[in-house]
C-alpha positions as CSV (number, residue, x, y, z in Angstrom):
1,X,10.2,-25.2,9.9
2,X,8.6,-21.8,10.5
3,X,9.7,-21.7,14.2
4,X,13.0,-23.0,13.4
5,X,15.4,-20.0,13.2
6,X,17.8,-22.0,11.1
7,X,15.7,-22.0,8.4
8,X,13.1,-19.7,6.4
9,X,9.9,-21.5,6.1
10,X,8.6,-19.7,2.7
11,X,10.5,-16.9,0.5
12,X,8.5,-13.8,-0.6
13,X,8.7,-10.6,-2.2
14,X,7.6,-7.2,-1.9
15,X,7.9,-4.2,-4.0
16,X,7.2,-1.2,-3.2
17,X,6.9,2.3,-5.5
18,X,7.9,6.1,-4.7
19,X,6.2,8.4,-6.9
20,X,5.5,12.0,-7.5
21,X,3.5,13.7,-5.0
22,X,3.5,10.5,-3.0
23,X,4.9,9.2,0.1
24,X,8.8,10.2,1.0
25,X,8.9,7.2,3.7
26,X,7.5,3.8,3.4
27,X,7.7,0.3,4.9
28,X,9.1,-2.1,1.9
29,X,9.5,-4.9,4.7
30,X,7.4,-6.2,7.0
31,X,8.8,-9.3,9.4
32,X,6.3,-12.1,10.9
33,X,6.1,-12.9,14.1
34,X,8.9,-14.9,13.9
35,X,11.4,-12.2,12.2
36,X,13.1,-12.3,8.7
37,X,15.9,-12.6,6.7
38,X,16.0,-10.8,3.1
39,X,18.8,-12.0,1.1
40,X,18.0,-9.7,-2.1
41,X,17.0,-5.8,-2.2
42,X,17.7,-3.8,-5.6
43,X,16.1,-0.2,-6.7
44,X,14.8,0.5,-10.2
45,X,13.4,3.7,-11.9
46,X,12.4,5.1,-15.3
47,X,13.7,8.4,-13.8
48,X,16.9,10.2,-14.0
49,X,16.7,11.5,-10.3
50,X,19.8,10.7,-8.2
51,X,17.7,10.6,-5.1
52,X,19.3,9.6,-2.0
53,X,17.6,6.2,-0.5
54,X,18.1,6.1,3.0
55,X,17.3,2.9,4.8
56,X,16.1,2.1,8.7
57,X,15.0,-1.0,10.7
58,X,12.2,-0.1,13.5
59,X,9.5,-1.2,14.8
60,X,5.7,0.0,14.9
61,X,5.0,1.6,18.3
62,X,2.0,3.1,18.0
63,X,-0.8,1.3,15.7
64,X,-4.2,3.3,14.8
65,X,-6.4,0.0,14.0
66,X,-5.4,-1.7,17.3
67,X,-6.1,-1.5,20.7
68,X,-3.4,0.5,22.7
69,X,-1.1,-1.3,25.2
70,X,-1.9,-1.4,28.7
71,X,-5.7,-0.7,28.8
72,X,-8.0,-1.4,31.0
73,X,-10.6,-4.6,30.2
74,X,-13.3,-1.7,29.5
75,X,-10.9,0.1,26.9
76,X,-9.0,-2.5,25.2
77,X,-11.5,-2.1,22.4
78,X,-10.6,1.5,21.8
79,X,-7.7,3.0,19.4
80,X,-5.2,5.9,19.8
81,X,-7.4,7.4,17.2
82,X,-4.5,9.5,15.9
83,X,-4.8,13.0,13.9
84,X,-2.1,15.3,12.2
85,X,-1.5,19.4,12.7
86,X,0.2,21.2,10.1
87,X,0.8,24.6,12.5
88,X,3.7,26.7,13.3
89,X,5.2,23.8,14.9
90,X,3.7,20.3,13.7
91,X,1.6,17.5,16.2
92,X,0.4,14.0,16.5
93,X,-2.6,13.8,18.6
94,X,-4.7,11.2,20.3
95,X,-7.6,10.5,21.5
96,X,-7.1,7.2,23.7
97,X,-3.8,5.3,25.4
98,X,-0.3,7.0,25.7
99,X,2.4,7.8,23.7
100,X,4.8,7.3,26.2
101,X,3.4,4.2,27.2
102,X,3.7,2.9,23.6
103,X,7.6,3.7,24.8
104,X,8.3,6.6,23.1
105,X,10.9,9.4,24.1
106,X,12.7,12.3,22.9
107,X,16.2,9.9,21.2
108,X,13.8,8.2,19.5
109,X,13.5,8.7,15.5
110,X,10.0,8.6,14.2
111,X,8.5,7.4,10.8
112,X,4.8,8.0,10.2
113,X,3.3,5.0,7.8
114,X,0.0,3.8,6.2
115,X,-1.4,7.3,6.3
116,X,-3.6,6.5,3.3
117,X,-5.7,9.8,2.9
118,X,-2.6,12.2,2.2
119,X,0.3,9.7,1.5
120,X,2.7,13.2,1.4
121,X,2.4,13.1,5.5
122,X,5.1,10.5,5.5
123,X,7.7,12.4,5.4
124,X,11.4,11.5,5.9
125,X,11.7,10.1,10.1
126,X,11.9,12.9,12.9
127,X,12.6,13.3,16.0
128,X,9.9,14.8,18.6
129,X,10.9,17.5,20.7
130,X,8.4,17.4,23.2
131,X,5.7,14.1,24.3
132,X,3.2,13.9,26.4
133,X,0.6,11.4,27.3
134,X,-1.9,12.8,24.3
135,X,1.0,14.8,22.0
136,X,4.1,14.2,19.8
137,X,5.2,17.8,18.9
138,X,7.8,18.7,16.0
139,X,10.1,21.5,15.4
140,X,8.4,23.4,12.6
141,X,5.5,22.9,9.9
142,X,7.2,19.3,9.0
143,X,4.1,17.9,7.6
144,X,2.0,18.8,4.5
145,X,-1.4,18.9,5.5
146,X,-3.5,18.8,8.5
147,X,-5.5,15.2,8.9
148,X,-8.0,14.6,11.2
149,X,-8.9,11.9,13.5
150,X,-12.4,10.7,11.8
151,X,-9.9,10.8,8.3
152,X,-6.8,8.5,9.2
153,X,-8.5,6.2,12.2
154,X,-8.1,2.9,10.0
155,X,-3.9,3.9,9.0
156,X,-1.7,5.0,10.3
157,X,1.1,4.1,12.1
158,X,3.7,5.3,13.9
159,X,7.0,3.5,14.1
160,X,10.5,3.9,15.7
161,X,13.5,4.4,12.9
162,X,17.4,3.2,13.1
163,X,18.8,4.5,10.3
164,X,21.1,1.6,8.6
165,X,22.9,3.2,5.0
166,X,22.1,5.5,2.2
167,X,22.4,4.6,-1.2
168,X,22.1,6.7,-4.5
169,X,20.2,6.1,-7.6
170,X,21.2,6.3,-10.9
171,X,19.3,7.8,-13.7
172,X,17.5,5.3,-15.8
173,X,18.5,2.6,-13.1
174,X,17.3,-0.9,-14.3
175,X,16.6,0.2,-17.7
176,X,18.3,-0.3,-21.2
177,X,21.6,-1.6,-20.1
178,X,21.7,0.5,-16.9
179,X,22.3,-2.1,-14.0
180,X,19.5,-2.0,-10.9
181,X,20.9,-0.3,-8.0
182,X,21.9,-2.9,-5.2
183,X,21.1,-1.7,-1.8
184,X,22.2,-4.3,0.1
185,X,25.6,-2.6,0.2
186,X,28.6,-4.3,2.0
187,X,30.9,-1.1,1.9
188,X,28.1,1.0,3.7
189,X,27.0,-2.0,5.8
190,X,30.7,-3.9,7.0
191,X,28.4,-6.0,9.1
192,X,27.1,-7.4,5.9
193,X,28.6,-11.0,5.3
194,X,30.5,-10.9,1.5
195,X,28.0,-12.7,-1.4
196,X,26.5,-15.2,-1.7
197,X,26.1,-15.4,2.2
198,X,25.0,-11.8,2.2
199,X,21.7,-11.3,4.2
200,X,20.3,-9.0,6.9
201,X,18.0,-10.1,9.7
202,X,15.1,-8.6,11.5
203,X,13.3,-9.4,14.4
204,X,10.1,-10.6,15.4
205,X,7.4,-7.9,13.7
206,X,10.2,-5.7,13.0
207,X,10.1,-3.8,9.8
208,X,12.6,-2.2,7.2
209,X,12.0,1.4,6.0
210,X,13.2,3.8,3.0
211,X,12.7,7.3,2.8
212,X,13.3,8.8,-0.4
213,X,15.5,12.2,-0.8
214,X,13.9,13.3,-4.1
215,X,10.8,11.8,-5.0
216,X,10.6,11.2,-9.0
217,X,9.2,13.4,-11.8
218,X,5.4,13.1,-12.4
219,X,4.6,9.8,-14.3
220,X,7.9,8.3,-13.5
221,X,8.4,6.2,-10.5
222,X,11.4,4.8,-8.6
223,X,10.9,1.2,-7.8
224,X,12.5,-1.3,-4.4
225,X,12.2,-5.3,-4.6
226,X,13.2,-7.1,-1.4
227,X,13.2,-10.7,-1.4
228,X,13.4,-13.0,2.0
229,X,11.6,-14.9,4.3
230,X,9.9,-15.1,7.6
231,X,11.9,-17.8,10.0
């Protein structure tokens, strides 16, 4: 039934945390080959932030652990190889392939994700005001640390952003007798159908992103469930 959109094959879920001095942007959705539909996402937290959770659907553009599109038979084991500048105005470098081969251009929003040696570079999505073959620059210092190429060649990954809605937390959200915040939110989202038929659909490898206003206090964390399927 997997290839059958009509039907989801096997239902799933995936929870993801934000935490102090952590990641502000993260992928808690991932679609198979076939796309997705999620039918369920709520927020938790043992925090009394209001932090503003703002929610995109993209798709990776540029992967660090594969080979990049379009190279020659020779190449096609090679990897971007991407590093991080934390100067006057920020960069994303590589080594191999082409950033605007991978298809991207100045109206397109930017999320970096997966960049495991210092989570805090992904950062709320950006826009690039300048690209070249080898270079994304940014307006201004927008990451927090300098990562080089040798440090992040297994993670990262760079992915273009829609953004979708934002949605507030509450304090102590999912606690006590606080109810969970629901984030799939049918007066922020009127394309929503009303409950129960309430679902939203990716496509094939598409993925769904939230970047987090205010990340929690230390030792406290703010928590997203989605549950769905893969077609």
């Amino acid at each position: 039934m997997a290839s059958d959109p009509t039907f989801v094959a096997n239902y799933r879920t995936q929870i993801t945390q934000f935490v102090n001095s952590g990641a502000v942007t993260q992928a808690i959705w991932r679609a198979g080959p076939t796309g997705s539909r999620i039918h369920l996402m709520t927020a938790t937290q043992d925090d009394t932030t209001t932090a503003v959770m703002s929610l995109y659907q993209g798709k990776i553009l540029t992967d660090n652990a594969k080979p990049f599109p379009f190279a020659p038979p020779d190449l096609q084991g090679l990897c971007p190889v991407l590093a991080i500048t934390n100067t006057t105005n920020s960069t994303i470098t590589r080594t191999n392939g082409s950033f605007i081969q991978d298809g991207w251009s100045l109206s397109k929003m930017l999320a970096v994700l997966c960049a495991f040696d210092n989570p805090q570079n992904q950062i709320a999505p950006a826009h690039p005001t300048t690209i070249a073959a080898a270079t994304l620059t940014f307006t201004g210092a927008i990451f927090n640390a300098a990562a080089a190429a040798s440090a992040i060649s297994a993670g990262v990954q760079l992915a273009q952003v829609m953004p979708l809605w934002a949605v507030s937390m509450v304090s102590g959200a999912g606690t006590g007798s606080v109810a969970a915040i629901n984030l799939m939110s049918t007066s922020l989202f009127p394309a929503f159908m009303t409950t129960p038929d309430t679902f939203l659909a990716l496509g094939p490898n598409e993925i769904l992103v939230c970047s987090c206003a205010t990340l929690p206090a230390a030792a406290k964390s703010i928590n997203v469930l989605v549950v769905g399927g893969d077609w």
